[in-house]
N, C-alpha and C positions, 0 to 999 in steps of 0.2 A: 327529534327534540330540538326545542330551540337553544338551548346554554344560556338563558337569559337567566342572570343573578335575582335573586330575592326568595319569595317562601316556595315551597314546593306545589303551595295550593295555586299561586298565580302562574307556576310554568305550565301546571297539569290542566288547568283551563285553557292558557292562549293553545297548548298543545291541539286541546281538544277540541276546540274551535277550528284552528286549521286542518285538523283532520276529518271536522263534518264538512269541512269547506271542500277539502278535496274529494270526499265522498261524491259530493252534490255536483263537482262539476265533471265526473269518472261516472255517473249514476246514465248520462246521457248516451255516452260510448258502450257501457256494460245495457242497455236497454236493447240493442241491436242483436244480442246476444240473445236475450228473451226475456220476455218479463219476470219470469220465476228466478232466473239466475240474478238479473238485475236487484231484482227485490230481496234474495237472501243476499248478494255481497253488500246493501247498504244495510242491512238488517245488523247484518254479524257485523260490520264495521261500528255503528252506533252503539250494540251493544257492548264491547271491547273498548271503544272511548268512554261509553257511563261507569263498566268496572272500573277503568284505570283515573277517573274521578271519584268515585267511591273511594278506593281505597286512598285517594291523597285529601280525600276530608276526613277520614276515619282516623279516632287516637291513634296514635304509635307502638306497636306490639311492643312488648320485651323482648332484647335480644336474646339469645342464646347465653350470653356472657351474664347477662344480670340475672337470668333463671338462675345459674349456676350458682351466683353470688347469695342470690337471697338464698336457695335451698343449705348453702352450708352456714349463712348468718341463724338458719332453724336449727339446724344441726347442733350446731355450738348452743346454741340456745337450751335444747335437751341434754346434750350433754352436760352443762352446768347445771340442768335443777337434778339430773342426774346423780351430780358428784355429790351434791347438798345433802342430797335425802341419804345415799351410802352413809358418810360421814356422819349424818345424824343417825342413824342405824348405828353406826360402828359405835359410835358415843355413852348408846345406851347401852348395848351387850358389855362396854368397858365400863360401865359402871353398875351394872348386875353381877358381873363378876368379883369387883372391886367387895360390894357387896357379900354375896359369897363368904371372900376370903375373909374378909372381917369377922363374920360369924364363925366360920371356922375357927379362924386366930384364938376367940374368946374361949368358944368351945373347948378347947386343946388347953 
């Protein structure tokens, strides 16, 4: 890696650049070897420099920390229409019964 400041997309290119570059001039010395060898380490080399360009154009995952956040910002989320509908439930049973006892009351 070069440590050169700026966006992640311009280090991952110069990167990748000088690493076809080294390929290409490694590709001459690995050919004395054989041409199959030669041909899979520039192969596997190129392809490992396109994934690690893929993934520095690729949006940004969510971390682990913000999964975590949004699933309890859902959370809390159900919880409160939770609490709403209990409480409207509780609301009407207290006034069925309120009810009730009124009739009752008269009755007596």
């Amino acid at each position: 890696m070069l440590g050169i400041e700026g966006t992640p997309q311009l280090t991952a290119t110069l990167d990748a650049g000088l690493d076809i570059a080294q390929l290409l001039s490694d590709y001459d010395h690995n050919r004395e070897l054989s041409s199959f060898a030669a041909n899979s380490i520039i192969a596997g080399g190129i392809v490992s420099t396109a994934i690690t360009l893929v993934g520095a154009f690729s949006e940004p995952k969510a971390t682990t920390d913000q999964l975590i956040l949004e699933n309890i910002a859902s959370l809390s989320r159900q919880i409160e229409s939770f609490r709403v509908e209990v409480h409207n439930r509780f609301n009407y049973i207290d006034d069925r019964l309120n009810n009730i006892l009124m009739m009752t009351s008269k009755t007596f």
